[in-house]
C-alpha positions as CSV (number, residue, x, y, z in Angstrom):
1,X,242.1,151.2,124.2
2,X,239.8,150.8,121.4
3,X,239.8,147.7,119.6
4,X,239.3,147.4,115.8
5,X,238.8,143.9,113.4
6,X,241.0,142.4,111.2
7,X,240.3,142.7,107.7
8,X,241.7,139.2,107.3
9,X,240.6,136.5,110.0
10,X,238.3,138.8,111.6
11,X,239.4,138.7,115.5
12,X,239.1,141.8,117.6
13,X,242.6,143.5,118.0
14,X,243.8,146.9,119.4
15,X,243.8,150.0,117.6
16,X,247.7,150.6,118.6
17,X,248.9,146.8,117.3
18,X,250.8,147.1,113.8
19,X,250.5,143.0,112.9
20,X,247.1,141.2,113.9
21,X,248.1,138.5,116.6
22,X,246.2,135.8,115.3
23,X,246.7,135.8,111.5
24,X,250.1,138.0,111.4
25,X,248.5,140.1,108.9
26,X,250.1,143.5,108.6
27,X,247.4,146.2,109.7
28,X,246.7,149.3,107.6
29,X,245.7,152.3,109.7
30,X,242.6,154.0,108.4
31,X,242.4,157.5,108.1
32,X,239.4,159.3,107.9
33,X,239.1,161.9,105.2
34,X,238.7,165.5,105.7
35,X,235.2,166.4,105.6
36,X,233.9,168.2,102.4
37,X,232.9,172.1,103.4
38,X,230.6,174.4,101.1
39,X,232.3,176.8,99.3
40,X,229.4,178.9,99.3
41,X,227.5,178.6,102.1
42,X,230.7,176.8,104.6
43,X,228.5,173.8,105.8
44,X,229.8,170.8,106.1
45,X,229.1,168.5,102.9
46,X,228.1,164.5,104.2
47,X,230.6,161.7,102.3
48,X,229.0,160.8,98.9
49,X,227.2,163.9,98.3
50,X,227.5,165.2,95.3
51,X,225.1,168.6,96.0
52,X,225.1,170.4,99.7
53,X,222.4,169.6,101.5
54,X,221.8,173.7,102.2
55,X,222.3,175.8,100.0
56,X,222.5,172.9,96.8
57,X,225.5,174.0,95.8
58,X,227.4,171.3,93.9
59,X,230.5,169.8,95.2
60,X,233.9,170.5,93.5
61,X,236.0,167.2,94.8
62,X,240.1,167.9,93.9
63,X,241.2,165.2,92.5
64,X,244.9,163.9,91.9
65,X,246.6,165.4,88.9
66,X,247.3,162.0,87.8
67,X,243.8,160.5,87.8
68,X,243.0,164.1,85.8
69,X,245.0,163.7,83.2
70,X,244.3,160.0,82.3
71,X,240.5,161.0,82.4
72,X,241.6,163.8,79.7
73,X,243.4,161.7,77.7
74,X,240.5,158.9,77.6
75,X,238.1,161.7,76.7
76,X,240.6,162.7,73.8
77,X,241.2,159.2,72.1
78,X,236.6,158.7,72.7
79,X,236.7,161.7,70.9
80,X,238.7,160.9,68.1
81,X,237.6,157.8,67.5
82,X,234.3,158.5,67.2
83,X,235.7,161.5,64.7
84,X,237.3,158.5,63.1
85,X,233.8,156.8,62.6
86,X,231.7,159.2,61.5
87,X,233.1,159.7,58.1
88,X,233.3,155.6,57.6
89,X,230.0,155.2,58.8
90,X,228.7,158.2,57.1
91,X,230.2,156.9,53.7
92,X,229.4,153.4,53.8
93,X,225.2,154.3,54.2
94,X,225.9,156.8,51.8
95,X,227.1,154.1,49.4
96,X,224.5,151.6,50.1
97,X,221.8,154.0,49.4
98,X,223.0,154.6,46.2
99,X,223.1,151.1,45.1
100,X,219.4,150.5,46.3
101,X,218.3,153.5,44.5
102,X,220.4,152.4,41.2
103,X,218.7,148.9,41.5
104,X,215.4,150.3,42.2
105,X,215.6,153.3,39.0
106,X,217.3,150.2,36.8
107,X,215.5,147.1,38.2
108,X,216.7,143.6,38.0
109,X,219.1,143.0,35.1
110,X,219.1,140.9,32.1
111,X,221.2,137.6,33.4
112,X,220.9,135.8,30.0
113,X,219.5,135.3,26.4
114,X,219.3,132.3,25.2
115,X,218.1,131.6,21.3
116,X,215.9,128.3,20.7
117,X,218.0,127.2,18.2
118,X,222.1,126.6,17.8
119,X,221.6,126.2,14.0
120,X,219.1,126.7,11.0
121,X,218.6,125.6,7.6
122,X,216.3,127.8,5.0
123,X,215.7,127.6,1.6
124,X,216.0,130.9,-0.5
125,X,212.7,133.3,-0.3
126,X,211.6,131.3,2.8
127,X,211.2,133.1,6.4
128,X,211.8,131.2,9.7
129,X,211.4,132.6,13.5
130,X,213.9,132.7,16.1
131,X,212.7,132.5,19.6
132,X,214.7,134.4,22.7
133,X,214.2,133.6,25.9
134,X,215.5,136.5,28.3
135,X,216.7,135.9,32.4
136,X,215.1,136.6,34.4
137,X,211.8,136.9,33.6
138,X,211.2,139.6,35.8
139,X,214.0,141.6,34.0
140,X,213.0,145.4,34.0
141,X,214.5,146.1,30.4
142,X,214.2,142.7,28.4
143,X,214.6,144.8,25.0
144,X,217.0,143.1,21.9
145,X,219.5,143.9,19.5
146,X,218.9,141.6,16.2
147,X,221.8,141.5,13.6
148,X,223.1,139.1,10.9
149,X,226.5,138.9,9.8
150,X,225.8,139.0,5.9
151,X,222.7,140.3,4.9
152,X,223.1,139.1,1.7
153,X,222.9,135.7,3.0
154,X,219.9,136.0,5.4
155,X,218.5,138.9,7.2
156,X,216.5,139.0,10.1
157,X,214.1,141.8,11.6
158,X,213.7,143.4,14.8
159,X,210.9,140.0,16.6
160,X,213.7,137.8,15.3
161,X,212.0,136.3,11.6
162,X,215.3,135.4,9.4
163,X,214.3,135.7,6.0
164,X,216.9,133.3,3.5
165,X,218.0,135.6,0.8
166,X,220.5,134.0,-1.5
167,X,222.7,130.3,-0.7
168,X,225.5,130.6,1.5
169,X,225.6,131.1,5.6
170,X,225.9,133.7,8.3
171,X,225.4,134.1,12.0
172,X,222.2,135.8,13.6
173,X,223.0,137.5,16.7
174,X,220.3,138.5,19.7
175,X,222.3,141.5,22.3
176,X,219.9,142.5,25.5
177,X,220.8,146.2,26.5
178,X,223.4,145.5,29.1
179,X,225.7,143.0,26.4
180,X,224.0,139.4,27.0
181,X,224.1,138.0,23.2
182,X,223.7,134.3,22.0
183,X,223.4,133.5,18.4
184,X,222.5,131.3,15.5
185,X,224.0,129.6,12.4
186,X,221.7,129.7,9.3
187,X,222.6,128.1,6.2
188,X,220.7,129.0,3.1
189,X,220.1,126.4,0.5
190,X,219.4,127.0,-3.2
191,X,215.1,127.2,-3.5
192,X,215.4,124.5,-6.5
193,X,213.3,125.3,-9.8
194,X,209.8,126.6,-9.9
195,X,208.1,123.5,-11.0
196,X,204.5,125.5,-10.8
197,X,205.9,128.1,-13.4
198,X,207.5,125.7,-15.7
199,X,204.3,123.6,-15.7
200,X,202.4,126.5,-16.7
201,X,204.7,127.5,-19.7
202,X,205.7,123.8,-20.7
203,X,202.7,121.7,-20.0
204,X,199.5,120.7,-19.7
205,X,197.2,118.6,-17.5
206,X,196.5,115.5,-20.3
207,X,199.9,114.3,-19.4
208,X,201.5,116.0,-16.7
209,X,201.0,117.1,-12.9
210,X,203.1,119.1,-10.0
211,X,203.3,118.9,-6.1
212,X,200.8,122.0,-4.6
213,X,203.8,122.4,-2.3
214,X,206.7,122.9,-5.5
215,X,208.3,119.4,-4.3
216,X,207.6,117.6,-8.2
217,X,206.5,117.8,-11.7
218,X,205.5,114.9,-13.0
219,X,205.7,114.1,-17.1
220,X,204.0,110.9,-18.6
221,X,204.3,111.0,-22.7
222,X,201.9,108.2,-23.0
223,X,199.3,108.3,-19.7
224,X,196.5,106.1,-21.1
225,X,199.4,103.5,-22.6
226,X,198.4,103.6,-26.4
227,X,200.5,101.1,-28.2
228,X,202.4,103.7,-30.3
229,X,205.9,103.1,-29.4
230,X,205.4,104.9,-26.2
231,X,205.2,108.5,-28.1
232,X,200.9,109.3,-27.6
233,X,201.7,113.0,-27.0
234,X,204.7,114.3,-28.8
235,X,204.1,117.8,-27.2
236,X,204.8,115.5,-23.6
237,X,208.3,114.8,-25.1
238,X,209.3,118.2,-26.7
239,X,207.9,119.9,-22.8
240,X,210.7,117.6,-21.2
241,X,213.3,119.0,-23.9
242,X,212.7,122.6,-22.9
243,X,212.2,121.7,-18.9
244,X,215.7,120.4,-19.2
245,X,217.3,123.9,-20.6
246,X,215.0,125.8,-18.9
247,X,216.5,124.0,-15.9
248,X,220.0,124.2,-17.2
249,X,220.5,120.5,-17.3
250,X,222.8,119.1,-19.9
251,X,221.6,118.2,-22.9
252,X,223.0,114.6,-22.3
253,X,220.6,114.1,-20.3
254,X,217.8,113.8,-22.9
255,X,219.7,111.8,-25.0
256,X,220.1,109.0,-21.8
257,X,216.6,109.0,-21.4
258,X,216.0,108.5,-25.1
259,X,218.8,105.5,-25.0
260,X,216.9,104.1,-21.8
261,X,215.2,100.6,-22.5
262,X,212.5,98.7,-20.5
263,X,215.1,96.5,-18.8
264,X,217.2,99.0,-17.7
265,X,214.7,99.9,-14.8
266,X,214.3,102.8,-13.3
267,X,217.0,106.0,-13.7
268,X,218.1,109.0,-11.7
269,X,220.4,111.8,-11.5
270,X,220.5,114.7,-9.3
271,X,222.3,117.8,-10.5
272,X,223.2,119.5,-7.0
273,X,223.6,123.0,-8.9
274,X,220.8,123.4,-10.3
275,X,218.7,121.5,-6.9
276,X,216.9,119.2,-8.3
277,X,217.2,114.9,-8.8
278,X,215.6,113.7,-12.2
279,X,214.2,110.0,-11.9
280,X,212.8,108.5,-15.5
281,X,211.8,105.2,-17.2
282,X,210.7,104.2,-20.6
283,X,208.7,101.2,-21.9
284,X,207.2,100.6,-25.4
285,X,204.0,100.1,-23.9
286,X,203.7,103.0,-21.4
287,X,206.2,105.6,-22.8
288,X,208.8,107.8,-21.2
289,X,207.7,108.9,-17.6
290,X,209.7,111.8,-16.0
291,X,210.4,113.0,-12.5
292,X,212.0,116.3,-11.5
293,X,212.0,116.3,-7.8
294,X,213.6,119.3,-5.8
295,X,216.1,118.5,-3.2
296,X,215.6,121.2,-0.7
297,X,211.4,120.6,-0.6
């Protein structure tokens, strides 16, 4: 009688029993599988070899058709997911590098514009800059659109210098290449009068004197006071006469300042239109002394 161990407590038991006596485990006969034999060469082929040991011939182990056909199967759905992958994978590098080669033929992108100023005020003839700032700075194409909305207004070039043309307002607008804009509001005032050219037609430097920047012109009819009623230099009185229409001032206006008297003080008027305020006083001793003073200067 040959004895064998349980698989479960371990104790020695016979070969022949069917239930271990000391556990009451049921025991499993073993069988011993048939030995592999070469089909080629007919030696027998050791358990776990996958080659015969003689003549190398490899093993061919049968194998239930079960067990085949799930390996078949598993090999099937490997296959066709890795068919299923290739085209996802294969489009999604495919897409990435064409973005980074856009980004590197384009470079970065203009984020912003920004204009240093919201607003702008100009008199007529006179040229101002506007400053753009573009984002980022390391932008590859940073170049600008200029444009104004009424060029009849204000115009600006293609560095951003507005040039006032005539009194009114408009927008100036800055575009980058890819749409970024920002923009301006100018407002063009009237220049006022040339004082420089009317001094130069109307008067003379005895008795009369302009700013070097076109703000005043200054008109004294009697500059060393000579006791003669005020009058020293009639040509002083008859310059103010034609700087008044010249100006397109009413001719009221040289009759107040002929009715103006020592203690009425100091007078003034500003005539909006035309862009200029007119200050003037009058005494017996030092005559009628006139200021035309631009408002936009």
């Amino acid at each position: 009688m040959a004895l064998i161990k349980c698989n479960i407590c371990g104790e020695q038991v016979s070969d022949k029993a069917k239930v271990c006596p000391h556990c009451g485990t049921e025991l499993i006969e073993e069988t011993t599988p048939d030995p592999l034999i070469c089909e080629e060469c007919g030696n027998e082929i050791p358990g776990g070899k996958d080659h015969c040991p003689k003549c190398g011939c490899p093993v061919y182990q049968e194998k239930e058709e079960d067990e085949m056909r799930d390996e078949f199967n598993e090999e099937i759905k490997r296959g066709n997911s890795k068919k299923k992958l290739i085209p996802i994978i294969t489009g999604a590098t495919i897409a990435v590098l064409f973005l980074v080669l856009l980004l590197i033929l384009r470079g970065i992108p203009v984020s912003e514009v920004s204009l240093n100023k919201k607003s702008l005020t100009i008199t007529e003839g006179k040229t101002m800059m506007l400053v753009c700032t573009v984002t980022p700075d390391n932008a590859k194409n940073k170049s600008l659109t200029w444009k104004s909305s009424n060029e009849a207004v204000a115009r600006v070039d293609e560095v951003g210098t507005v040039t006032a043309v005539s009194e009114g307002t408009c927008k100036i607008t800055v575009t980058s290449s890819n749409g970024k804009s920002d923009e301006c509001d100018i407002t063009v005032e009237k220049a006022g009068p040339d004082f420089k050219a009317l001094y130069n037609k109307y008067c003379k430097s005895t008795w009369s004197s302009y700013g070097s920047d076109g703000s005043f012109l200054f008109i004294d009819t009697n500059p060393y006071d000579i006791d003669d009623t005020g009058i020293a230099y009639i040509e002083a009185y008859l310059a103010i006469r034609n700087i008044n229409t010249a100006l397109g001032l009413p001719s009221s206006l040289i009759n107040d300042m002929g009715n103006t008297t020592a203690l009425m003080g100091r007078q003034s008027e500003t005539f909006s239109n035309v862009g200029v305020t007119v200050t003037w006083t009058y005494h017996p001793d030092k005559g009628l002394e006139v200021t035309y003073k631009a408002i936009n200067k």
